[in-house]
N, C-alpha and C positions, 0 to 999 in steps of 0.2 A: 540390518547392521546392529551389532550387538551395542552400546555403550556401557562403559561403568560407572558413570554416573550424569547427571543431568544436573544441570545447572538453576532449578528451581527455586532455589534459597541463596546461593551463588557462584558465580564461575569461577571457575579455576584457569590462574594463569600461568602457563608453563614453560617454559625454557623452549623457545622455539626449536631448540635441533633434535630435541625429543618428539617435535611435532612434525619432523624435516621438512625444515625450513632453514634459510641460510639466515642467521643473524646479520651476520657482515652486509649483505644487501638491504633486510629490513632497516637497519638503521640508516639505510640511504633514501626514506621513504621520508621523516621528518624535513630533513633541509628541504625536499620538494614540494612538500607541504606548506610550508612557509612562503618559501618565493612563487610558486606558480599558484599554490590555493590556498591563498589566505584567510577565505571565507567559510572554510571548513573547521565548525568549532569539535568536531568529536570524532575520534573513529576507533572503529574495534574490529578484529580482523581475528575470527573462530574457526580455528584447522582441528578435524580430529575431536569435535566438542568440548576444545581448552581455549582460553585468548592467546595468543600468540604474539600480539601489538596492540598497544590500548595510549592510543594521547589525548589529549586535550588540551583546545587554545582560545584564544579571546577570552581569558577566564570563566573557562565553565571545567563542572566537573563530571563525574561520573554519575552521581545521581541530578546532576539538569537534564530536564525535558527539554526539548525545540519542538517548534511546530513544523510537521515534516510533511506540509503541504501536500501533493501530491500521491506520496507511499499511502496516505490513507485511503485511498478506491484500494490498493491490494489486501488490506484488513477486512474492508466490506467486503470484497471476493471469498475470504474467507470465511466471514458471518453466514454470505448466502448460501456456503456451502456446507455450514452446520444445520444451516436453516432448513435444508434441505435433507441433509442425514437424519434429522427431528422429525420430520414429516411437515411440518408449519409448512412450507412450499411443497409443493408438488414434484416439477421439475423447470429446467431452465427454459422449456419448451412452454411456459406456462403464461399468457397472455399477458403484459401488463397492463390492461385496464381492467383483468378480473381482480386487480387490488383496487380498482378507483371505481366505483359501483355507483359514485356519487356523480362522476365525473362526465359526461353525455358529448362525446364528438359529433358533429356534422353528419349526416345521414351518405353524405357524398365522401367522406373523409374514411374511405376502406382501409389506406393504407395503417392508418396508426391502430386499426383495430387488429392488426396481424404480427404487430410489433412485441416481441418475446424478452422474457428476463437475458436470455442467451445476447441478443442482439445490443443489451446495455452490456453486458459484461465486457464483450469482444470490441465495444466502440462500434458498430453495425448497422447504428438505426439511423434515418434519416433525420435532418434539423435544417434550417432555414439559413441559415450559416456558414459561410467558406468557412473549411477543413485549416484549425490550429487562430480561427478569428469569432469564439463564441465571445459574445457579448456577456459575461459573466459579472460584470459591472452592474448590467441591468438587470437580470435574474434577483441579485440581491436588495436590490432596489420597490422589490416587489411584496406586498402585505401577503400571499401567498406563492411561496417560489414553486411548489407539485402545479397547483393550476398554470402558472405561465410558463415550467417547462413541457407539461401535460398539452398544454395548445402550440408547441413550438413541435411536439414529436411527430414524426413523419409528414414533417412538410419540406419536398424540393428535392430531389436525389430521390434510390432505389433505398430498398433494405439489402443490404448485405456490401453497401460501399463503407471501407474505414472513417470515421470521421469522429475525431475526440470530441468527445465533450463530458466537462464537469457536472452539469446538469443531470446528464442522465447517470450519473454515480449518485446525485443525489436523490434521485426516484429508486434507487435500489435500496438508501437507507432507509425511506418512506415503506418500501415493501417489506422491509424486516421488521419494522416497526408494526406494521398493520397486519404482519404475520404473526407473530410471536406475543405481540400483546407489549413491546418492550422496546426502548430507545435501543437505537445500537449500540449505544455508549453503553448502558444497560446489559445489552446481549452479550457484548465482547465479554464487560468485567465477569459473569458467568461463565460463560461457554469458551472462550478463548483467553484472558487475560490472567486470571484468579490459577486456572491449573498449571500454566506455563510460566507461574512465578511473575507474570510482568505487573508494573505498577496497576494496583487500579485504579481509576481515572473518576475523579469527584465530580460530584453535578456542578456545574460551573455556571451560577446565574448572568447569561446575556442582558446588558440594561440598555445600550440599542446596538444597534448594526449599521452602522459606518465600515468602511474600508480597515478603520484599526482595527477598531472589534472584531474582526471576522477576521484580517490577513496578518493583523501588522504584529510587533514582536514583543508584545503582551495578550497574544493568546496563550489561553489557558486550559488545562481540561480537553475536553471537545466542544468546539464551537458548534452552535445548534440554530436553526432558524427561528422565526416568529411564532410559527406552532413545536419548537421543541421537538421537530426531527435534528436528530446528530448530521451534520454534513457528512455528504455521502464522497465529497468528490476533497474535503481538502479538510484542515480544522484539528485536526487529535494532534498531541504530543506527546512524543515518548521521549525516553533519553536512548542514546547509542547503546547500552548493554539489552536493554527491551528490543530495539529495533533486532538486535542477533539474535533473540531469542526467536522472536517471529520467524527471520527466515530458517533458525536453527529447525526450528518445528517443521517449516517446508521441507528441509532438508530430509530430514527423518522419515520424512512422506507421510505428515500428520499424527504421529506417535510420540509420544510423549509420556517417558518414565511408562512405559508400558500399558497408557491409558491412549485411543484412539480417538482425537480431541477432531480431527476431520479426514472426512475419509482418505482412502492413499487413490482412490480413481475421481475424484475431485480434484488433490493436487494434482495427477496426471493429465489432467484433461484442460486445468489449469494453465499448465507448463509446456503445452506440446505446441512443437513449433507449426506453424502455418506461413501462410504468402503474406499477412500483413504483420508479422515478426511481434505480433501482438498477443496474448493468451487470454483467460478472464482474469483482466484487470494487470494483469503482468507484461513487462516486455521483452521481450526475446533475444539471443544474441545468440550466434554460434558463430566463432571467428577461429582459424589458425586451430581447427579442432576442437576447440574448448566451445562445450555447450553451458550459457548464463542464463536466468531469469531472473529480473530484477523490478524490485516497488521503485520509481522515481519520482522525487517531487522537486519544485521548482527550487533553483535554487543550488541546486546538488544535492539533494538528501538524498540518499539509496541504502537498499538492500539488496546487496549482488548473492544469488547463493549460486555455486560452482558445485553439483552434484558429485561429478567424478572424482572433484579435488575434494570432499570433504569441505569445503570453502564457506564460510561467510563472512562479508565483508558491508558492514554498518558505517555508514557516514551522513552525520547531523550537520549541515549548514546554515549559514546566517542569508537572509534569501539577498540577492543583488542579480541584476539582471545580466545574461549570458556569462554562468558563470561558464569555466575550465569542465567540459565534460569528464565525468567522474570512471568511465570507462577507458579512458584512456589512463588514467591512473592505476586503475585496476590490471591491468593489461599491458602496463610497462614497467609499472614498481611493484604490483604485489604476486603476481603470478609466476614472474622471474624467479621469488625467492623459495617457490617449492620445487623441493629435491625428492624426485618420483624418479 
C-alpha cells in the first residue's frame, strides 16, 4: 500500500468524507462516549493514514501518556520479533531456559525444559494457576520475579492449553534483555519507538514496588522490576496518537516511511487467526466479516487495527474494573461510519 506520507513528526487530520467516512454518524460517537464510557480519557480513530476523530476527556490531552496496561505484551511481541529479525534470538522455537543458564530445574521437571518463546507468546505454556486467576499480586511481591515465575513454568496442565498469564510476558522482557544486551524499554526506544516517531520513554527510577508503583495512576515511563527488567506483561505509557502509530505500523505490515522496522511474516504470523482467537500477544476477532486484531489492556485501553478498512482505532483509559467492552463500541459506532 502506497502512502503519501507518514505520520512520523505528525498526523494529519482530515475531513473525514475525504477519508469516507460519514461525519453525521462520527459525531454520534462522542455523546456515546460520555454516557456509556466514561472512563475513556483518549481516542483517535486513523482511516487511510489521516485522523479522522481525535477527543479527549477527563482533562487529558493529546500529548498525556496513560499506562495502557495490558497493550504492552503486544509491543514485547513486537520487540521479540526485531529481536529475532536481528539474529539476538534464534527463533520462537528457541527454548526458554537457554536464556536462564543460571537457573537449574528439578531433574524430574521435563516439562518446563520443553517450554518455547512461541508457547509464551501465544499464552501456551503451562502454570499452576486456574486460567484468568494468576496470582500477580504475589509475583510482585517477590525480590526476584524471573526466579518465581521461572519455578511456577510448567507446572499442572499440558503445553499447548490457552492459559493467560502476565508472568510469562514478563520472561519475554527478560529474554530480550538477556538477548540484546538492553532493557526493552531500551530496545523499543531504538528499534521500534525513535523511527516511528513515538515518544521515547525516559528511564523512570522505581523507589519501591507497592501496588501504586507498579499499577496505580502515577505510573510513569515503563515500570521495571527489582533487577531492572521492563515489565514484560503490563507498565509502559503511551499517549493515544503513539498508541496509532503502533498499530499504524501493524497495519502497513511493519514498513514504515519505507524502512522495514519488523518483518511483514512476523506481523502475519502474529495476526493469524487460530482456535484460541489469540495470536503472539494479540487478540483476534473476526465478526460480521470484518477481520480485527487488537493490543488490550485492562481497563479499556486498545489498539483495534481493521486491515481491510485501513482502520486504526486507539483508546486510552482510566483503569476501573469491568469496564464497557471497547469492541462493541468499535463495532456499532465506528465501523458503521465507513462508506466502502
Amino acid at each position: 500500500m502506497q502512502r503519501n506520507y507518514w505520520p512520523t513528526t505528525e498526523w494529519q487530520a482530515v475531513d473525514p468524507a475525504t477519508l469516507r467516512m460519514d461525519s453525521e454518524k462520527l459525531s454520534e460517537i462522542e455523546p456515546m462516549i460520555k454516557s456509556e464510557y466514561g472512563n475513556i480519557n483518549g481516542i483517535v480513530v486513523v482511516r487511510n493514514g489521516n485522523i479522522a476523530f481525535e477527543r479527549y476527556y477527563n482533562g487529558y490531552g493529546p500529548d498525556d501518556t496513560h499506562h495502557v496496561a495490558s497493550v504492552t505484551k503486544s509491543i514485547i511481541s513486537a520487540l521479540i520479533g526485531i529481536a529475532i529479525d536481528a539474529r539476538y534470538i534464534k527463533d520462537v522455537d528457541q527454548k526458554v531456559l537457554d536464556f536462564f543458564p543460571e537457573y537449574v530445574p528439578d531433574a524430574a521437571d521435563r516439562q518446563k525444559r520443553e517450554i518455547t518463546i512461541r508457547h509464551l507468546l501465544t499464552m501456551t505454556a503451562p502454570y499452576p494457576f486456574e486460567d484468568w486467576q494468576e496470582p500477580l499480586d504475589k509475583m510482585c511481591m517477590q525480590p526476584d520475579w524471573v526466579k518465581y515465575t521461572l519455578d511456577m513454568l510448567g507446572q499442572k496442565g499440558s503445553i499447548g492449553t490457552f492459559k493467560y498469564s502476565t508472568a510469562g510476558a514478563h520472561l519475554l522482557s527478560t529474554i530480550i534483555t538477556r538477548s540484546t544486551g538492553k532493557s526493552a524499554r531500551e530496545f523499543a526506544n531504538d528499534r521500534l519507538f525513535k523511527p516511528t516517531g513515538m515518544k521515547v520513554i525516559p528511564d523512570y527510577e522505581m523507589k519501591s514496588f507497592g501496588f501504586e508503583d507498579l499499577f496505580g495512576e502515577n505510573v510513569k515511563g515503563w515500570v521495571k522490576d527489582s533487577n531492572s527488567n521492563s515489565t514484560g506483561g503490563w507498565g509502559l505509557t503511551l499517549s493515544p496518537r503513539d498508541m496509532a502509530r503502533f498499530g499504524f505500523l501493524y497495519l502497513n505490515r511493519g514498513i514504515w516511511d519505507n524502512n522495514q522496522i519488523i518483518s511483514k511474516t512476523w506481523i502475519d504470523e502474529s495476526t493469524a487467526m487460530n482456535a484460541n482467537k489469540y495470536g503472539n500477544l494479540w487478540w483476534l476477532r473476526e465478526e460480521d466479516g470484518v477481520f480485527a486484531y487488537l493490543a488490550l489492556g485492562d481497563g479499556g485501553n486498545a489498539i483495534c487495527c481493521i486491515p481491510e478498512k485501513d482502520l486504526v482505532i486507539a483508546i486510552a483509559s482510566e483503569f476501573i474494573i469491568n469496564p464497557l467492552d471497547r469492541w462493541t463500541l468499535i463495532k456499532e459506532c465506528i465501523i458503521p461510519t465507513l462508506i466502502d
